[in-house]
N, C-alpha and C positions, 0 to 999 in steps of 0.2 A: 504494500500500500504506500508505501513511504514514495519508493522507485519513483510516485507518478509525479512527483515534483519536479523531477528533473528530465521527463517526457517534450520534446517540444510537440504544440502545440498545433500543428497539423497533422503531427503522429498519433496524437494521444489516443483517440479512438481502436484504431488499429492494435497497437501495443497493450490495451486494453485487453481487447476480447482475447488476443492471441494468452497474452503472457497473464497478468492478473485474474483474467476469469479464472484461469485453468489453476490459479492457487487458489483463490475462492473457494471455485468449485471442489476439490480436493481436500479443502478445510472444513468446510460445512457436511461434506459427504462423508468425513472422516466415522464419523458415531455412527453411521447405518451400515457400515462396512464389516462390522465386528466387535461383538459385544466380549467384555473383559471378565472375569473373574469375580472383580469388584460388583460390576452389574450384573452378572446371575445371581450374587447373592442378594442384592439390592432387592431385585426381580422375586425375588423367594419370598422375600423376608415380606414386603407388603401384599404378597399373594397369599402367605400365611394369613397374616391378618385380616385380609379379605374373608379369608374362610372359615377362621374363629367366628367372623361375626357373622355370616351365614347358618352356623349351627345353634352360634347363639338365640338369634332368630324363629331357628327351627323351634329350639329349647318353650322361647318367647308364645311362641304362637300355640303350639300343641300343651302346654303346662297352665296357659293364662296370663294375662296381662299382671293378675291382682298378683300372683304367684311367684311370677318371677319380676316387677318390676317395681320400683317406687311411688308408683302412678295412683292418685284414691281422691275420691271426692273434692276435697278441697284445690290436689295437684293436680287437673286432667293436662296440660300440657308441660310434658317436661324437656328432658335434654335435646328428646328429638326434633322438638318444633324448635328449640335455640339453635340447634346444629342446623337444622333446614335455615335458619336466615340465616348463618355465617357461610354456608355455602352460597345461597343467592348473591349474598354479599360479593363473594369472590367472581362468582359468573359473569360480573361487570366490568372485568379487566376486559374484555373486549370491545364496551363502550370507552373507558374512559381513557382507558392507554391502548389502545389500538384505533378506533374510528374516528373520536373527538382530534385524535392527532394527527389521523390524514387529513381529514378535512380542514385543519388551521394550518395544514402545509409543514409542520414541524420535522425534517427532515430523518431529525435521527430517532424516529419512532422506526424506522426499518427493519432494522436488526431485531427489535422486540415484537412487531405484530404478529408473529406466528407464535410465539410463547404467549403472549395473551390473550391470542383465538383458542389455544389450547385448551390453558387453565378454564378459561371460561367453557369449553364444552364439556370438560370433565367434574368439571364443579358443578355445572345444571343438570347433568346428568344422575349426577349423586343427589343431589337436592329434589327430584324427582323420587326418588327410592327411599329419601326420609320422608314424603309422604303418604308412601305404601305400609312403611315401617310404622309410624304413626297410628294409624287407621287399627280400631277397633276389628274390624272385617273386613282384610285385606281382598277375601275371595270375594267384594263387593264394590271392588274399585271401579267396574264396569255401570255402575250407576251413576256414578256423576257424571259421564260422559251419554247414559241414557233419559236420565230420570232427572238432572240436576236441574235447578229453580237457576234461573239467570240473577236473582235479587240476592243470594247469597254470596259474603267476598270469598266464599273458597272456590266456588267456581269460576268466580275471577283468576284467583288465582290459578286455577286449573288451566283456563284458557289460554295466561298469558305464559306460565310456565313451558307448556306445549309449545306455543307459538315460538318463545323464546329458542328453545332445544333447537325447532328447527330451523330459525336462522343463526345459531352457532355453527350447527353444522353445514348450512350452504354457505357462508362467511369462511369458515376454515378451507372448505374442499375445492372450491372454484376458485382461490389464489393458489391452493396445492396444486393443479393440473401440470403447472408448465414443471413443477417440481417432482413430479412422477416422471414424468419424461426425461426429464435429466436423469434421474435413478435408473431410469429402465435402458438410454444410453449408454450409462458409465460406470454402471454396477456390474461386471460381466463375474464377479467370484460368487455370486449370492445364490442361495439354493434357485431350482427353476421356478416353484410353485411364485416364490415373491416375485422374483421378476416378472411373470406372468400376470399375477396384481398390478404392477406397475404398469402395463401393460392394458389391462383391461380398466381400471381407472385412469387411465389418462385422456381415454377417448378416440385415442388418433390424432393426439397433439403435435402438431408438426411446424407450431411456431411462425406461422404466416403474420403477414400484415393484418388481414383480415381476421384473422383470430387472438390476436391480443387487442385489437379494438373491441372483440367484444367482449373479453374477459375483463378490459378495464372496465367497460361500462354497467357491466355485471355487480363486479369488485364496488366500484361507486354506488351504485345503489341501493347493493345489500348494506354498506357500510352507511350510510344515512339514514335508511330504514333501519339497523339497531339499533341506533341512538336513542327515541323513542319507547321504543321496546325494552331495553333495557332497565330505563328509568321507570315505567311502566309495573314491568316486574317487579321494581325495589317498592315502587310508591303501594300496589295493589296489595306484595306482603304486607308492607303499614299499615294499611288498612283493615285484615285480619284482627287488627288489635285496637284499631281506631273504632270501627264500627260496633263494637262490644259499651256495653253499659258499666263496665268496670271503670272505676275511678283513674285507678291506674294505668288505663291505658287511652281516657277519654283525650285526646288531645289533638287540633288541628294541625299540629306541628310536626307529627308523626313521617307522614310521608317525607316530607325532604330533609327529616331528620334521621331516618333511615338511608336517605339516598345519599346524603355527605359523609356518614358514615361508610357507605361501602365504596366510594369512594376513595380514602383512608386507606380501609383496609385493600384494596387491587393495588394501591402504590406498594403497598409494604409487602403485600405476595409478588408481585413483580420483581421487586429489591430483589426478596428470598430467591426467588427464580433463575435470575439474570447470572448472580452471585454462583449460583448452583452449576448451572450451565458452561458459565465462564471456565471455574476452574477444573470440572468430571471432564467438561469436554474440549479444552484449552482453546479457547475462544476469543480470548485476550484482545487480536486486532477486530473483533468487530464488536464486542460488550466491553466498551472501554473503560474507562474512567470517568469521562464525559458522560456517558450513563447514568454512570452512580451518583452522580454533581447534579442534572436534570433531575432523577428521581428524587432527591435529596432536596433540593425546592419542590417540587411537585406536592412531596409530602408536609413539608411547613405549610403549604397554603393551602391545601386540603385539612391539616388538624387543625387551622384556624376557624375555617368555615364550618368544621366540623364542634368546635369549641363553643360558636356563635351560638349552635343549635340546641346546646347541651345548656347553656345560659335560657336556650327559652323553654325547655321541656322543662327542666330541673328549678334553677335560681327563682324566675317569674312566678311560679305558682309557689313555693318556699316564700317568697315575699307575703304572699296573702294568706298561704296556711291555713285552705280552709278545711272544714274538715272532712272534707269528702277526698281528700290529698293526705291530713296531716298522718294519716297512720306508714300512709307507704313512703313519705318523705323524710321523717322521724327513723322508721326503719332501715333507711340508707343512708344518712346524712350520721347519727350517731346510737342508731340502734344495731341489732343484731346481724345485721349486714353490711356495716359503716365499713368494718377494715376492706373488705371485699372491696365496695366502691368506690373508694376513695383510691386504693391501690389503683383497681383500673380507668377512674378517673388521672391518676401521676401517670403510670405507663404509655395508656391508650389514647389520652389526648396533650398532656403535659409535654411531655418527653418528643415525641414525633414532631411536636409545634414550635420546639423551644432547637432542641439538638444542632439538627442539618442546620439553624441557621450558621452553625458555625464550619468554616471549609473543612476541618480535620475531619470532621463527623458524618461528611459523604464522600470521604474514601470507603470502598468498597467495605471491607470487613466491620468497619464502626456503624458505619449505617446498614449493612447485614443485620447486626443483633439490635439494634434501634428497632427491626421490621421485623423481625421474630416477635420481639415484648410487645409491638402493637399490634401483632396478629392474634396472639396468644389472648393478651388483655379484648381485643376483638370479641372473640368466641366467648368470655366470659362479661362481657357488658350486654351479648343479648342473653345469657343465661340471667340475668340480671332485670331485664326485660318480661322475660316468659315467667321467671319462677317469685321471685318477690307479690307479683302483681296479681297471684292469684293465692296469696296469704289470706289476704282477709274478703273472702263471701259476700254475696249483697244480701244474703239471709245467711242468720246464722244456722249454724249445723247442729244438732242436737246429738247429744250422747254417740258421739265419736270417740274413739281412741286419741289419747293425746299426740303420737306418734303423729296420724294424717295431717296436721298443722304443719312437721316441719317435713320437707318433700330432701328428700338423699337420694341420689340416683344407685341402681342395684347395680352387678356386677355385670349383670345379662346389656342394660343400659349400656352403659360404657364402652362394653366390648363392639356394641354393634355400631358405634356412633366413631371408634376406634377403625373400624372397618370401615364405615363410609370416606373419613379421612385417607384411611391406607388407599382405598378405591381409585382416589381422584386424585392421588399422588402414583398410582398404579397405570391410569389410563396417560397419566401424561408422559410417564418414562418409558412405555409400550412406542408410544407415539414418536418419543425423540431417537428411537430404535431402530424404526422402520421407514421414518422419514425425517427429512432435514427438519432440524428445530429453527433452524432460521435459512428465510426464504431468500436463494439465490439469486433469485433474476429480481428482488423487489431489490436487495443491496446492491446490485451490477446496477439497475437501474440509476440510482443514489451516485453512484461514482462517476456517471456520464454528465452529472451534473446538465442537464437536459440537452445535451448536444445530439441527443438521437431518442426520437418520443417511443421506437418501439424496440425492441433488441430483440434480434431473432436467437434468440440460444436452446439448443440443445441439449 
């Protein structure tokens, strides 16, 4: 990459595609060429996991909910409706770091769009199956989709979830085409079966003029059409909890306080990502430094806007303390779940907002674990969300056990909610296996610096 500086400038084209694609190309194809030692085990290890919690599942469902899980009257929604918004959450990295940054022209969104079309399919994916996981009667999931009232937010959410999935997935697959084709190219050591995939997913891609015109204009406007969508999804969960008579969750503020928040968190899975990528699959010239410096603002100005939000769901109504609030504000603020939120009020909004501002802090490995602590504190502010807020009843419950008051998630919980995570860390490392984790011809693109609007590559 460096070489091209000292390219003249009627060459550069030429000496391009000849000489730098073919390092590129060789670098980005390197991880699909042959998986390591290190990634079999990787590959095991969250496939295990996967399949604990499938049993666990099993366990779940044939024994009873009452039976094996923490779930009872006062708790009906536990870990698993917290985990389904922390995935939603994630599924938005391909709104807001991949499409919102083609479309504002931001250059070095390149390297990253294909790692946050990913995340984002494997996270909606899994956020789907904590709805199944959820459900009372799973073997009755075919009724919301027959019998469902449109006036109910879950069938909103049903709708947009679905609708979502499937523009993740024509978002990812229609800029992967020219990149099967390169693989099916210049893959010639790889069993025949894949090639053969590469092969029949590509279409008969052959790289014309007339077929990258329409893969851009494709590309564009599936990419504005998520936008939308996306937000959609985040605001419609909100809404699950808005639309509810619970005090605790009565608030007009919900949706875009949901949607800054995942926000937030797609910066900090991104970091994790980038970070991960960089150094398993030595990717140094193209997830640079400059990466981690953009993400690293990206993220101050997202936990601001996210801090804003937390000022009016939280401080605003603590101001008036009335008492349809004061038990559940009490109970966060300096009651039985004070350390709890207050922690992940320092971690999840503090720390991310405060940190990057400073240069040292979005070098790579410092702002690494900055985006760990806000992912982590992430998933434990909507458990925070779900489980406080169905503490206290709109009637009280009579001669219950003292236990149903305080909600613990069981071991069966966990394990599956462990496996939904392994899943969507499983579907992405499957993906960076089998196909370039960053998109060849979008970076070649990037480097022509627009002296040629289509590149025929191979």
């Amino acid at each position: 990459m460096s070489k091209e500086k000292n390219i003249p400038e009627s060459t550069k084209y030429e000496t391009f595609t000849q000489e730098e694609y073919m390092i590129m190309k060789d670098d980005l194809l390197r991880p699909v060429e042959k998986i390591g030692i290190a990634g079999k085990i990787w590959i095991t290890f969250l496939t295990a996991i996967f399949l604990a919690g499938v049993f666990a599942y099993y366990l779940q469902e044939s024994r009873g909910k009452y039976v094996t899980t923490g779930l009872r009257d006062y708790t009906m929604w536990g870990v698993y409706i917290s985990n389904f918004l922390f995935l939603v959450a994630l599924s938005l990295s391909s709104v807001f770091m991949s499409a919102i940054l083609k479309l504002t022209n931001f250059q070095w969104y390149r390297p990253l769009a294909r790692i946050a079309d990913v995340i984002s399919l494997s996270s909606i994916t899994m956020a789907g199956i904590c709805i199944m996981i959820s459900m009372g009667r799973p073997d009755r999931l075919w009724h919301l989709f027959v019998y469902g009232r449109i006036q109910s937010p879950i069938i909103w959410d049903i709708i947009v979830v679905a609708t979502y999935f499937a523009a993740c997935v024509l978002v990812l697959f229609i800029a992967l085409i020219p990149s099967l084709s390169t693989c099916k190219n210049h893959l010639k050591n790889l069993p025949k079966w894949q090639l053969k995939m590469y092969d029949i997913l590509s279409f008969g891609w052959e790289g014309t003029t007339e077929q990258w015109k329409i893969l851009k204009k494709t590309v564009l406007i599936l990419t504005i059409l998520i936008i939308p969508l996306g937000i959609a999804l985040r605001t419609v969960s909100a809404w699950l909890f808005s639309t509810t008579l619970r005090p605790e969750w009565d608030s007009t503020n919900f949706g875009a306080y949901f949607v800054s928040g995942s926000a937030l968190i797609t910066v900090a899975v991104m970091i994790i990502a980038v970070y991960a990528f960089r150094k398993i699959y030595k990717l140094e010239n193209y997830l640079t430094e400059m990466h981690f410096d953009k993400l690293g603002r990206a993220m101050v100005l997202m936990g601001l806007i996210y801090a804003y939000f937390n000022i009016n769901e939280y401080l605003v109504p603590a101001y008036k303390m009335s008492g349809l609030h004061a038990n559940h504000l009490l109970n966060l603020f300096i009651g039985e779940n004070a350390l709890f939120y207050w922690s992940v009020v320092f971690f999840g909004i503090a720390v991310p907002s405060i940190l990057p501002m400073l240069k040292k802090m979005r070098k790579p490995l410092p702002l690494s674990i900055i985006a760990l602590a806000v992912l982590i504190a992430g998933w434990f502010k909507f458990y925070l969300i779900v489980i406080p807020g169905q503490a206290h009843p709109l009637l009280p419950i009579q001669d219950v056990p003292e236990s149903w008051k305080h909600y613990t998630p069981s071991l069966i919980e966990m394990t599956i909610v462990a496996a939904t995570i392994a899943g969507t860390m499983l579907i992405i490392t499957l993906f960076s296996r089998f196909f370039p984790i960053i998109s060849v011809w979008e970076v070649a693109e990037g480097k022509l610096e627009g002296k040629e609007e289509i590149i025929n590559y191979k």
